[in-house]
Every structure is written in structure tokens, then in C-alpha cells.
C-alpha positions as protocol buffer text, in pm:
chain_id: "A"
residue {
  index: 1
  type: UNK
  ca { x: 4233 y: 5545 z: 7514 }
}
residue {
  index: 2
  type: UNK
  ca { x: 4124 y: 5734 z: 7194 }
}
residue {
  index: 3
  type: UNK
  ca { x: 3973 y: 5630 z: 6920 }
}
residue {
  index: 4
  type: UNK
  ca { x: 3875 y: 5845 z: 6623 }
}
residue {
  index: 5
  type: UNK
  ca { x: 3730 y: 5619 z: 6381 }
}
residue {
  index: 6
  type: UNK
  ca { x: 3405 y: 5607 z: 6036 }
}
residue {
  index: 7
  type: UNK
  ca { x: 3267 y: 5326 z: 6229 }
}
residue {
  index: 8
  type: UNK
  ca { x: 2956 y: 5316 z: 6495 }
}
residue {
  index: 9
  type: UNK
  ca { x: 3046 y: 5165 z: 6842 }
}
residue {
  index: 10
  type: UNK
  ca { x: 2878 y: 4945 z: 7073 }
}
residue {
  index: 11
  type: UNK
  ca { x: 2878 y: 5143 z: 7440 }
}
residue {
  index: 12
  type: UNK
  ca { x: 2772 y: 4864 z: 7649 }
}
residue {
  index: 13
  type: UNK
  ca { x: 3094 y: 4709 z: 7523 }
}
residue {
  index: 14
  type: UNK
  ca { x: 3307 y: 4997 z: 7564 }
}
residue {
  index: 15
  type: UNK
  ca { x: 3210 y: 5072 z: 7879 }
}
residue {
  index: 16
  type: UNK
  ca { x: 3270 y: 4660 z: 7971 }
}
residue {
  index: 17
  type: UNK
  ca { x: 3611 y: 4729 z: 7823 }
}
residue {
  index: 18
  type: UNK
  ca { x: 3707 y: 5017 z: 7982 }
}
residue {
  index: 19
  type: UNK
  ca { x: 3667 y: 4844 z: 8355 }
}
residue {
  index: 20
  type: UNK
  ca { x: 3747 y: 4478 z: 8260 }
}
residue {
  index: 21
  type: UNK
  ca { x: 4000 y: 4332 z: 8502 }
}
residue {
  index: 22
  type: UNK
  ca { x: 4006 y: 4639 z: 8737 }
}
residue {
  index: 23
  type: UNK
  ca { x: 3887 y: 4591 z: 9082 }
}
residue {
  index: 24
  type: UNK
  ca { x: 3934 y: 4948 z: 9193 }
}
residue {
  index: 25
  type: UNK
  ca { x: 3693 y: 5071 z: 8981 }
}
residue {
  index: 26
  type: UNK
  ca { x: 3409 y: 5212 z: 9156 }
}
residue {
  index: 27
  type: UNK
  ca { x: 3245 y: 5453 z: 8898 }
}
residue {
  index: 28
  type: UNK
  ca { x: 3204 y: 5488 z: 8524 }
}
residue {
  index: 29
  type: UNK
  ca { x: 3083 y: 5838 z: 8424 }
}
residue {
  index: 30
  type: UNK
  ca { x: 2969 y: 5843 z: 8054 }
}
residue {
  index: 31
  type: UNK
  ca { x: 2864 y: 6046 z: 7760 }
}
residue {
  index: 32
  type: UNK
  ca { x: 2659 y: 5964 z: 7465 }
}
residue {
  index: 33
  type: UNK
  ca { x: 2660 y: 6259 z: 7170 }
}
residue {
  index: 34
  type: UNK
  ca { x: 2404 y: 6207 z: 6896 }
}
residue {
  index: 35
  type: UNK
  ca { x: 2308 y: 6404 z: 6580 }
}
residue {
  index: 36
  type: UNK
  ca { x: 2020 y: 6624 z: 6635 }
}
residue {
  index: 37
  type: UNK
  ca { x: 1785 y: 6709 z: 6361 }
}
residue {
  index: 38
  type: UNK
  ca { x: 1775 y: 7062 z: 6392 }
}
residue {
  index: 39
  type: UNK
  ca { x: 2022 y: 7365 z: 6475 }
}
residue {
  index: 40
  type: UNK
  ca { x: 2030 y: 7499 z: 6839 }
}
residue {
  index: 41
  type: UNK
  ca { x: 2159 y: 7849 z: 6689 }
}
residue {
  index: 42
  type: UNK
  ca { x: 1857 y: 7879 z: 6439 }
}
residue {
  index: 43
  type: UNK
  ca { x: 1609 y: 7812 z: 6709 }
}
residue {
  index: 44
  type: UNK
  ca { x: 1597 y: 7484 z: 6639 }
}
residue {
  index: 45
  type: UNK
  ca { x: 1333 y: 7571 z: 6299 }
}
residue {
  index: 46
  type: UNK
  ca { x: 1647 y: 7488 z: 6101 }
}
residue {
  index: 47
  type: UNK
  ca { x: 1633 y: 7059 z: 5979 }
}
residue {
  index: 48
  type: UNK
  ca { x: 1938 y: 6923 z: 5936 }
}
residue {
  index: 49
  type: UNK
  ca { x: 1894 y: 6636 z: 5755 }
}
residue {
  index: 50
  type: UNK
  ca { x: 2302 y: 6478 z: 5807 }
}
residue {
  index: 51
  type: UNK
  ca { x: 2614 y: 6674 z: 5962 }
}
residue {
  index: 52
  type: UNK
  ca { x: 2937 y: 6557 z: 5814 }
}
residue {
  index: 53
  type: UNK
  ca { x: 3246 y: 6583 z: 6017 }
}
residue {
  index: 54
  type: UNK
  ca { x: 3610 y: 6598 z: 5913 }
}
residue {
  index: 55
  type: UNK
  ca { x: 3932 y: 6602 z: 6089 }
}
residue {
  index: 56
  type: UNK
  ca { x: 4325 y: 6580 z: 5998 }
}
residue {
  index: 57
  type: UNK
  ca { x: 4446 y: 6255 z: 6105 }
}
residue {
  index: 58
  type: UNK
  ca { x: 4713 y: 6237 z: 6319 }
}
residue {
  index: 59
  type: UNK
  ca { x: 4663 y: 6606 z: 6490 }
}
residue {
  index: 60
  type: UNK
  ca { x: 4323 y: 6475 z: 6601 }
}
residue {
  index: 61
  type: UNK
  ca { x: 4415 y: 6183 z: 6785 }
}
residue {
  index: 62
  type: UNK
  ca { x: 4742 y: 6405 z: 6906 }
}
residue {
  index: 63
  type: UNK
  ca { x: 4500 y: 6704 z: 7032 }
}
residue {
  index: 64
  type: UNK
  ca { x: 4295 y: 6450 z: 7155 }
}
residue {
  index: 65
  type: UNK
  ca { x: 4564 y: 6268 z: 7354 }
}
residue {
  index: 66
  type: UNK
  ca { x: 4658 y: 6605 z: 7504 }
}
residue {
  index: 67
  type: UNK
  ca { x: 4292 y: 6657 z: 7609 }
}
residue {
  index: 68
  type: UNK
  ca { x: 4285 y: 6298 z: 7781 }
}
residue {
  index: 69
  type: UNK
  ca { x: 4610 y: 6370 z: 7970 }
}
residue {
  index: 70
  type: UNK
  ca { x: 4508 y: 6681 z: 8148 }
}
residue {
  index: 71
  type: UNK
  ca { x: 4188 y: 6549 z: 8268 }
}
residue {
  index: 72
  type: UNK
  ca { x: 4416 y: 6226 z: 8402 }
}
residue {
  index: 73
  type: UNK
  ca { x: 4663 y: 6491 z: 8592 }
}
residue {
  index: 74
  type: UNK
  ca { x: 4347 y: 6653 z: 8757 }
}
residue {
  index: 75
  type: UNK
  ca { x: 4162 y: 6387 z: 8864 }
}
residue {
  index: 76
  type: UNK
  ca { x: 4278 y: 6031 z: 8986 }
}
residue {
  index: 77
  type: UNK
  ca { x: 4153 y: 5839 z: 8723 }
}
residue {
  index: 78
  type: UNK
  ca { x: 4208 y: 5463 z: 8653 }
}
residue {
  index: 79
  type: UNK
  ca { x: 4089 y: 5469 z: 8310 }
}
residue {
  index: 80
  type: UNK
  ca { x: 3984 y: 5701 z: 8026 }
}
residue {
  index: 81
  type: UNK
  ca { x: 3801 y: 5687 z: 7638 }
}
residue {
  index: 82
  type: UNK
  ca { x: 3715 y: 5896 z: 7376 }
}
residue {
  index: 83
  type: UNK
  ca { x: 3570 y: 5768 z: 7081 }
}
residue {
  index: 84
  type: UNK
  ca { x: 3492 y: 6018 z: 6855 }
}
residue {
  index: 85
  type: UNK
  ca { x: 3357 y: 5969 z: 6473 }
}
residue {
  index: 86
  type: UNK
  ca { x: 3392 y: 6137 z: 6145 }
}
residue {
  index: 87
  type: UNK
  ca { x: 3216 y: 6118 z: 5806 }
}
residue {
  index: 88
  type: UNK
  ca { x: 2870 y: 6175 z: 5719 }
}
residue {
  index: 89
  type: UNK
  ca { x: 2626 y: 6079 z: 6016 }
}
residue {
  index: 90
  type: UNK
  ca { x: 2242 y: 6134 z: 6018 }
}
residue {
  index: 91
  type: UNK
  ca { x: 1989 y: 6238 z: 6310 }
}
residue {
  index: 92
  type: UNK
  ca { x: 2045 y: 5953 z: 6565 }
}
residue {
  index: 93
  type: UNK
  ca { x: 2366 y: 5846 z: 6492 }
}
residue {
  index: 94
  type: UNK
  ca { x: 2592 y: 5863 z: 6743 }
}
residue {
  index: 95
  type: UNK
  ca { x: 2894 y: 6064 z: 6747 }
}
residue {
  index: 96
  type: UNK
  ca { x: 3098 y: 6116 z: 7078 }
}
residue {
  index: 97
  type: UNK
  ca { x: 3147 y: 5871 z: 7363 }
}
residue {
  index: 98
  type: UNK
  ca { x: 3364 y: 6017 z: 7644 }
}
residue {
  index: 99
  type: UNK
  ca { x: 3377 y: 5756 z: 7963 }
}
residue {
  index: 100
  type: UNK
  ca { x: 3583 y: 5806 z: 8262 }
}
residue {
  index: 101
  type: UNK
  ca { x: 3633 y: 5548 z: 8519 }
}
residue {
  index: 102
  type: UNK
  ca { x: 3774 y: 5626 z: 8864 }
}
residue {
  index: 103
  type: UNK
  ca { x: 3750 y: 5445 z: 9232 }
}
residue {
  index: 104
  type: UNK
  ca { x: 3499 y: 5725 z: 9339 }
}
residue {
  index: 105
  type: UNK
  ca { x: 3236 y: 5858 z: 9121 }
}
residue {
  index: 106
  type: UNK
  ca { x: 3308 y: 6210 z: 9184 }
}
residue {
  index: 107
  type: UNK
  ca { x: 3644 y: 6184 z: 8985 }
}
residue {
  index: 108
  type: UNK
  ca { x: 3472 y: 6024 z: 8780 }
}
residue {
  index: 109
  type: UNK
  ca { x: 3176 y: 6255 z: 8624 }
}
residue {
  index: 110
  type: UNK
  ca { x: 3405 y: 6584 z: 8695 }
}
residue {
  index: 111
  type: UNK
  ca { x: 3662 y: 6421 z: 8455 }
}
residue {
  index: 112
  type: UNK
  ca { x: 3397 y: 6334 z: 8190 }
}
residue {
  index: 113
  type: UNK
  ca { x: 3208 y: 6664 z: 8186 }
}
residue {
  index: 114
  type: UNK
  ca { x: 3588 y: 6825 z: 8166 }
}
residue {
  index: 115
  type: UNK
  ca { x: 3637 y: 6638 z: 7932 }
}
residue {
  index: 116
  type: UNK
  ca { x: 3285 y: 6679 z: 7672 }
}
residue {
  index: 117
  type: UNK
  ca { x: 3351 y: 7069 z: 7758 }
}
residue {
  index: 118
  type: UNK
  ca { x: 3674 y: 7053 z: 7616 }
}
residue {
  index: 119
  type: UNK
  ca { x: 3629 y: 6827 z: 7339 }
}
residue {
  index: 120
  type: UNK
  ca { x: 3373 y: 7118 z: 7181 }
}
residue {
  index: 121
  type: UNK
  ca { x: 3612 y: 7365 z: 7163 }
}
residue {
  index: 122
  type: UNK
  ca { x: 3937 y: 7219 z: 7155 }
}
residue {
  index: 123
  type: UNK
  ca { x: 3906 y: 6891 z: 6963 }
}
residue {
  index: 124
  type: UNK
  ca { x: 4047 y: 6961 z: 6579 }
}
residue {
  index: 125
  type: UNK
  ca { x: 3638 y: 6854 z: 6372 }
}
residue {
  index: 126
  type: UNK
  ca { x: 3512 y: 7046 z: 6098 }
}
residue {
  index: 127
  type: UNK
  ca { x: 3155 y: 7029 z: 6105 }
}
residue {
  index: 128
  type: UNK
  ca { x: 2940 y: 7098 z: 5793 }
}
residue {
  index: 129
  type: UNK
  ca { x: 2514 y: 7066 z: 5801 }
}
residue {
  index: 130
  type: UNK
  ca { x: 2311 y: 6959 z: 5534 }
}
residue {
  index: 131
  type: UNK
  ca { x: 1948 y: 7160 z: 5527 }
}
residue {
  index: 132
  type: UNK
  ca { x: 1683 y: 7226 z: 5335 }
}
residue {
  index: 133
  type: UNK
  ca { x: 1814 y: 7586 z: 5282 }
}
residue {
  index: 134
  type: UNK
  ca { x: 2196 y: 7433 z: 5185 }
}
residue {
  index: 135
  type: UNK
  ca { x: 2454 y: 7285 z: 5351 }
}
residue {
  index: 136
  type: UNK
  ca { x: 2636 y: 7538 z: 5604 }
}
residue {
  index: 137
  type: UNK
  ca { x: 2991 y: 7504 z: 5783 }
}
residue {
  index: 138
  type: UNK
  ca { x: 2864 y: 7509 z: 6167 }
}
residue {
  index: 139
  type: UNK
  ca { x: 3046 y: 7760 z: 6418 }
}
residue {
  index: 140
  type: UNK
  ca { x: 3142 y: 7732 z: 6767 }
}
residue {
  index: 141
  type: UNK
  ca { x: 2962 y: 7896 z: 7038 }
}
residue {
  index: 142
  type: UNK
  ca { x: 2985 y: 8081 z: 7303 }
}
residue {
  index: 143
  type: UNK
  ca { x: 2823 y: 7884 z: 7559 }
}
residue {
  index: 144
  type: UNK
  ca { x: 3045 y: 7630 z: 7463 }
}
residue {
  index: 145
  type: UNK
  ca { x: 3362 y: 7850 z: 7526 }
}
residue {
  index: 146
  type: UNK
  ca { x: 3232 y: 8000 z: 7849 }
}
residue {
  index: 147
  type: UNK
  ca { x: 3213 y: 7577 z: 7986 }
}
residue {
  index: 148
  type: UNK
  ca { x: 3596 y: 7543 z: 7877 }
}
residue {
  index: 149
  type: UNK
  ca { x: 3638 y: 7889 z: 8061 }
}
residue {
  index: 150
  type: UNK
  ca { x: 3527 y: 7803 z: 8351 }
}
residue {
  index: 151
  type: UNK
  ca { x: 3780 y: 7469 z: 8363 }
}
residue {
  index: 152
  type: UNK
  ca { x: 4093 y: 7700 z: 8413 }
}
């Protein structure tokens, strides 16, 4: 299932969702992505006070969809989400949850970490920082590429 959506979510309730009614599920792997407060590439001396996050709807939830697929023809997966936000979020908020459910845990946290390592490079967000020196488009990087890499 994917979601892309302004709204916060509730992940105890996602996660209740995502294995209601299903018997065979013997894992949940999950991820949780927050706004940080500072930048990682500044050496983290950099405040970001909010990050705002666009996207193009429709090729998100497509590229998305795409995304979700190839981690269900890798791994034998009962049940997949990604719930991913856009708009203006502060330090805290959350942004991302990825969960994967599968009858063995395994499956289960290979599929999510596929899919969080994917979803950094491949998922169509624009991603702009608001600081005390300006606000700043934020770029990809290469730690995050070699990950995807290093799925193939």
C-alpha cells in the first residue's frame, strides 16, 4: 500500500493495519524517518529549522508503486506500506514510514531496508532546508547511492 499524503500518521495503527486478519504473519520490519535539526553534509553545525518537501502527484505514488513491487518480487512478502509525507515539516516530525510484513522476519527487514535504500534515491521528493544562513535545495548523496548500488 502507498500512501503519499500532508497529514501525520499514527504507526501503532499502521502497523495494526498492515497485519490485521493475517495469520501468516510472523514479522513486521519497520521504519520511522524524522526531521533532523541539522545537516549531515555540513557536519551537522548547519540548523535547519523546517525541510519542506514537494513531489508531482501522480508520478510519486506511480514511482513509488514500482519501488513496492520489486521489493514484493524479491522477497515473499504478505504485506507492504509506504507512507511518505510532503509539505513543510519541522525537527521531529515524522516523514517516512516503510513496514514490511512477511511469515519470517528475515524477508521481512531485507525488504524494508531495500526498500528505505531505494526510496532515497529513487522516490520523485524535492527537498528544500530552511537555515539560519537561507533556505537551500538539499542534494543526494553518495552514501545514499552506493546502498541502492549494492541492491542490484
Amino acid at each position: 500500500m502507498i500512501r503519499v499524503q500532508r497529514e501525520d500518521f499514527d504507526i501503532g495503527a499502521e502497523l495494526d493495519r498492515l497485519a490485521a486478519g493475517n495469520p501468516r504473519i510472523g514479522g513486521i520490519a519497520s521504519f520511522v524517518g524524522l526531521v533532523r535539526d541539522f545537516n549531515l553534509e555540513a557536519g551537522g553545525d548547519d540548523r535547519v529549522s523546517a525541510l519542506t518537501l514537494e513531489h508531482y502527484p501522480g508520478m510519486t505514488e506511480k514511482k513509488l508503486a514500482e519501488i513496492e513491487a520489486e521489493a514484493h518480487r524479491r522477497w515473499p512478502l504478505d504485506a507492504a506500506l509506504i507512507i511518505h509525507r510532503y509539505g513543510r515539516l519541522e525537527p521531529g516530525d515524522r516523514i517516512v514510514l516503510v513496514a514490511t510484513a512477511s511469515p519470517h522476519r528475515e524477508a521481512a527487514l531485507a525488504a524494508c531496508h531495500f526498500l528505505i535504500d531505494w526510496l532515497k534515491t529513487d522516490a520523485p521528493f524535492w527537498k528544500s532546508e530552511e537555515t539560519p544562513r537561507g533556505e537551500r535545495w538539499v542534494e543526494q548523496r553518495a552514501q545514499d547511492d552506493a546502498a541502492r548500488k549494492g541492491w542490484r
